[in-house]
C-alpha positions in Angstrom: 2.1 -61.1 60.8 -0.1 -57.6 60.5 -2.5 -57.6 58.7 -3.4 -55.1 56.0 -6.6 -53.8 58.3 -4.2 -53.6 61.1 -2.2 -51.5 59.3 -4.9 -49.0 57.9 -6.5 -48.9 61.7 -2.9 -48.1 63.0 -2.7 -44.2 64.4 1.2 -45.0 65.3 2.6 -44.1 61.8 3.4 -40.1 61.6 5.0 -40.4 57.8 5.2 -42.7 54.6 9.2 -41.5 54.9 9.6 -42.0 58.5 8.2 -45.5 58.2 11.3 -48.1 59.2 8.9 -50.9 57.7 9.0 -51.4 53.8 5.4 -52.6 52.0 5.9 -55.7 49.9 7.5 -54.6 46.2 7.4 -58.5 44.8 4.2 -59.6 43.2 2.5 -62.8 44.5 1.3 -65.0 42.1 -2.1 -63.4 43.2 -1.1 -60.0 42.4 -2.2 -58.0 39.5 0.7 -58.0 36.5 2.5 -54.8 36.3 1.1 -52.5 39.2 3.7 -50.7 41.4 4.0 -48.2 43.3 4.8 -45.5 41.0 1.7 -47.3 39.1 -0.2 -46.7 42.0 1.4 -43.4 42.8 0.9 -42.0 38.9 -2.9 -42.9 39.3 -3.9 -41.3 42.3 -2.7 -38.0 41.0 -4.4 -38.5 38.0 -7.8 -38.8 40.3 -6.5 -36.1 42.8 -6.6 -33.7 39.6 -9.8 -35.0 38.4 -11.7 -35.8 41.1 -10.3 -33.8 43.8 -9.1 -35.1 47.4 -12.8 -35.0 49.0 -13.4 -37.6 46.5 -10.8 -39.3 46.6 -10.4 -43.2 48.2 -9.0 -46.1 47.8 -11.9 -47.9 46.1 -11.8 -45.7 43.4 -8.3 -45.9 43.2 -8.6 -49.5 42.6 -11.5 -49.4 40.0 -9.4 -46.7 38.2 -6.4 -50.1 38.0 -8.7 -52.6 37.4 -8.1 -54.1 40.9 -8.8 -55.0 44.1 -9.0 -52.4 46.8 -7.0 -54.6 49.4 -4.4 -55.4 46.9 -3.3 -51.9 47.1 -1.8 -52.5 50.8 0.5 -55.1 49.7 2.5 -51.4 47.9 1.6 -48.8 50.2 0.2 -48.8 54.2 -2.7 -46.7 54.1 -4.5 -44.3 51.9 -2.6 -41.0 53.6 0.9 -42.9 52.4 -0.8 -42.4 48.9 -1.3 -38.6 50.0 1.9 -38.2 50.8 3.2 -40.0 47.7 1.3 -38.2 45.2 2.1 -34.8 46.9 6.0 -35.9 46.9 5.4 -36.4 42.9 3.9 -33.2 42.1 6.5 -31.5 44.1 8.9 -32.9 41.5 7.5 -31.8 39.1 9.1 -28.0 40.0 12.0 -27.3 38.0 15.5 -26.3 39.2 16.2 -22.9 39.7 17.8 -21.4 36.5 21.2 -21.5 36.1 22.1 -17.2 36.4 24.2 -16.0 38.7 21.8 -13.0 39.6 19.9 -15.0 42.9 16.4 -12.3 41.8 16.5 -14.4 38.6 16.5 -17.5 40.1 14.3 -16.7 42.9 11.3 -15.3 40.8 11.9 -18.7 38.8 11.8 -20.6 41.8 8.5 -19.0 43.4 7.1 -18.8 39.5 7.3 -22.8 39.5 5.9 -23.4 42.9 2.9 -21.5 41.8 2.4 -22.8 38.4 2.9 -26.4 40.6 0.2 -25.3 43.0 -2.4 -24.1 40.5 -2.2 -27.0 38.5 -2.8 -29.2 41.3 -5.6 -27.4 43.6 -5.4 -30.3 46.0 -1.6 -30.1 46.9 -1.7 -26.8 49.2 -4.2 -28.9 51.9 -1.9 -31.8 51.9 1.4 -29.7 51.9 -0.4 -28.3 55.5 -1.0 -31.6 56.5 2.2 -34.0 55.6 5.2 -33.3 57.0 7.2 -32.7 52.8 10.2 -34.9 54.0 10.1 -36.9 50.3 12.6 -36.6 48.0 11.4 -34.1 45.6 10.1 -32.3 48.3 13.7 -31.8 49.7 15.2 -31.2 46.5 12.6 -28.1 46.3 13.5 -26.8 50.1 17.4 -27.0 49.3 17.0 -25.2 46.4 15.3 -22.6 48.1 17.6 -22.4 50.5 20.3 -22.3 48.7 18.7 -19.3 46.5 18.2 -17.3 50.0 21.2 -18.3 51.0 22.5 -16.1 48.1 20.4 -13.1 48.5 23.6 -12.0 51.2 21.4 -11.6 53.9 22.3 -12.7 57.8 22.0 -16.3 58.8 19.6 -15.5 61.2 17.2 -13.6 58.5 16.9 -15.8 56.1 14.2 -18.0 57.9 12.1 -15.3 57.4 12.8 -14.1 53.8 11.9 -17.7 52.8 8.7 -17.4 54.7 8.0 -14.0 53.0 8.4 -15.2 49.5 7.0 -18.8 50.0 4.4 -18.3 52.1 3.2 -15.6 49.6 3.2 -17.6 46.7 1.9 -20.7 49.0 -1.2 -18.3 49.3 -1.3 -16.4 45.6 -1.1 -20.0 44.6 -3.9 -21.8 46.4 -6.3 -19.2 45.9 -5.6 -19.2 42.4 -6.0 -22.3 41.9 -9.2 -23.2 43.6 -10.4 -20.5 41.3 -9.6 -22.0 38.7 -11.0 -25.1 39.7 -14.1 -23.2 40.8 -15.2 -22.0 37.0 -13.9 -25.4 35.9 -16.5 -27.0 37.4 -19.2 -24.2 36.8 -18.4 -24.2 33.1 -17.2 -21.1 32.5 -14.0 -19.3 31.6 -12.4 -17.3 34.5 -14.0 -13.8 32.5 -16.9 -15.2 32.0 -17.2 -16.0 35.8 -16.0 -13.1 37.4 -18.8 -11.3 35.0 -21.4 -13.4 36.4 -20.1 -12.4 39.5 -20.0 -8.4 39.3 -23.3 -8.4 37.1 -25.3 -9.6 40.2 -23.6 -7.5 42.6 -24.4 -4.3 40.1 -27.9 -5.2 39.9 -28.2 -4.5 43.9 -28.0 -1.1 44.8 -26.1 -1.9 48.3 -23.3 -4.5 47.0 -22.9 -2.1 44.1 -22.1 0.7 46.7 -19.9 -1.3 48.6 -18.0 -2.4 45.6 -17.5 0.6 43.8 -14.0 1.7 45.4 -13.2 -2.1 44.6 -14.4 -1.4 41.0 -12.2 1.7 41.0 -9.2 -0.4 41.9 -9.9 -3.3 39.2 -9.9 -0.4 36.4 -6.2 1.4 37.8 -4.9 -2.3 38.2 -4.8 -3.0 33.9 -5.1 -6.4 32.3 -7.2 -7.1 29.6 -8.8 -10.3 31.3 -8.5 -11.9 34.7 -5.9 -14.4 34.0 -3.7 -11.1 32.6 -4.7 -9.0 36.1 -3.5 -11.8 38.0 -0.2 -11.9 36.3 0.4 -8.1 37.0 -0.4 -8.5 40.5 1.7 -11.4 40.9 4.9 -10.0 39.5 4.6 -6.4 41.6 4.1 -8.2 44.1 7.0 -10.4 43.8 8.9 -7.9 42.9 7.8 -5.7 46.0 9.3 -8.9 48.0 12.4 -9.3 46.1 13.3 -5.4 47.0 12.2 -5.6 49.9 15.3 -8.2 50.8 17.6 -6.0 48.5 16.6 -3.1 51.0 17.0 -5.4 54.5 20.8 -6.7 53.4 22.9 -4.4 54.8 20.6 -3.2 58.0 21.7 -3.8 61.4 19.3 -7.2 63.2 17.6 -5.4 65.8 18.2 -6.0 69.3 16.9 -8.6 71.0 
């Protein structure tokens, strides 16, 4: 029989989903009353949000349960099927698209809920570059995407690309956003209070403050009355930008190949 450390040291296994072989859901007599998988799961992201994914390891998943380290591999194979799990969960918790027969309304909704998704979890963009997001909740997201796109009335063939120009956008809005927020988290500051830090020291040197004014200029025209507000604007125009950008590409001829 394979042992757990055989399992671990394995470079064979590609996915948690693709995995024919099924980890042990009895508990042996030996075995800790009442952890699971979705025990095991629920923790990790807990640690993933509080710790981040540098940090994070099976040994302090295990203090975190009050258990052994090697008792975890009798639930899951190694520590990246616990990536992949956690990532699968968060990816769940993305709503469904609204019910409104107007595919813009259900698209912003869509690309609004991935975002929120990917801010509150800063860790989840790295491993959605990494897995391969064939779990359940995972799917349930790309069909409903899909099926959005699908809507929009635009060719077959373009619609690959639409869903990269939405997605892809918000994969990116989304990831920066959220390791900023992370970033003044962990410095202690509110997001204002950070990016004031930020431009005080470049206005108190006489070449960064050249450099920046145009950049200064733009900030003022752009509106908000704090960052988190800015963000918003900018997020919506350019969402909106996308969205008519479609509406303008639906009845164009492809161009020739």
């Amino acid at each position: 029989m394979e042992s757990a450390a055989d399992r671990v040291k394995s470079p064979s296994r590609v996915s948690v989903w693709l995995d024919p072989r099924t980890p042990a859901r009895t508990r042996r007599a030996d075995q800790p009353t009442g952890l699971d998988r979705e025990r095991i799961t629920t923790a990790s992201v807990r640690l993933l949000d509080s710790d981040g994914l540098a940090k994070f390891s099976m040994r302090r998943l295990a203090a975190e349960l009050d258990v052994t380290a090697m008792s975890l591999y009798w639930y899951v194979e190694t520590k990246d099927d616990l990536l992949e799990l956690a990532l699968d969960t968060v990816y769940g918790e993305i709503p469904a698209a609204p019910e409104d027969p107007d595919w813009r309304v259900r698209l912003r909704g869509l690309a609004t809920s991935y975002r929120t998704m990917l801010v509150r979890h800063p860790w989840a963009s790295a491993l959605a570059g990494r897995f391969l997001n064939i779990g359940p909740h995972s799917m349930l997201f790309s069909y409903a995407v899909q099926d959005v796109v699908r809507a929009t009335g635009l060719p077959l063939e373009r619609q690959t690309g639409a869903t990269a120009a939405v997605f892809q956008f918000v994969y990116g809005f989304g990831t920066t956003e959220g390791h900023f927020v992370q970033r003044t988290a962990e410095a202690g500051l509110t997001q204002d209070e950070y990016v004031a830090r930020a431009m005080s020291t470049i206005r108190a040197d006489p070449e960064l403050r050249q450099v920046m004014r145009p950049s200064e200029e733009l900030m003022a025209a752009r509106g908000g009355g704090d960052v988190e507000e800015m963000r918003e604007r900018d997020f919506v125009f350019a969402l909106d930008l996308l969205i008519a950008g479609i509406e303008a590409m639906r009845g164009r001829a492809p161009r020739p190949a």
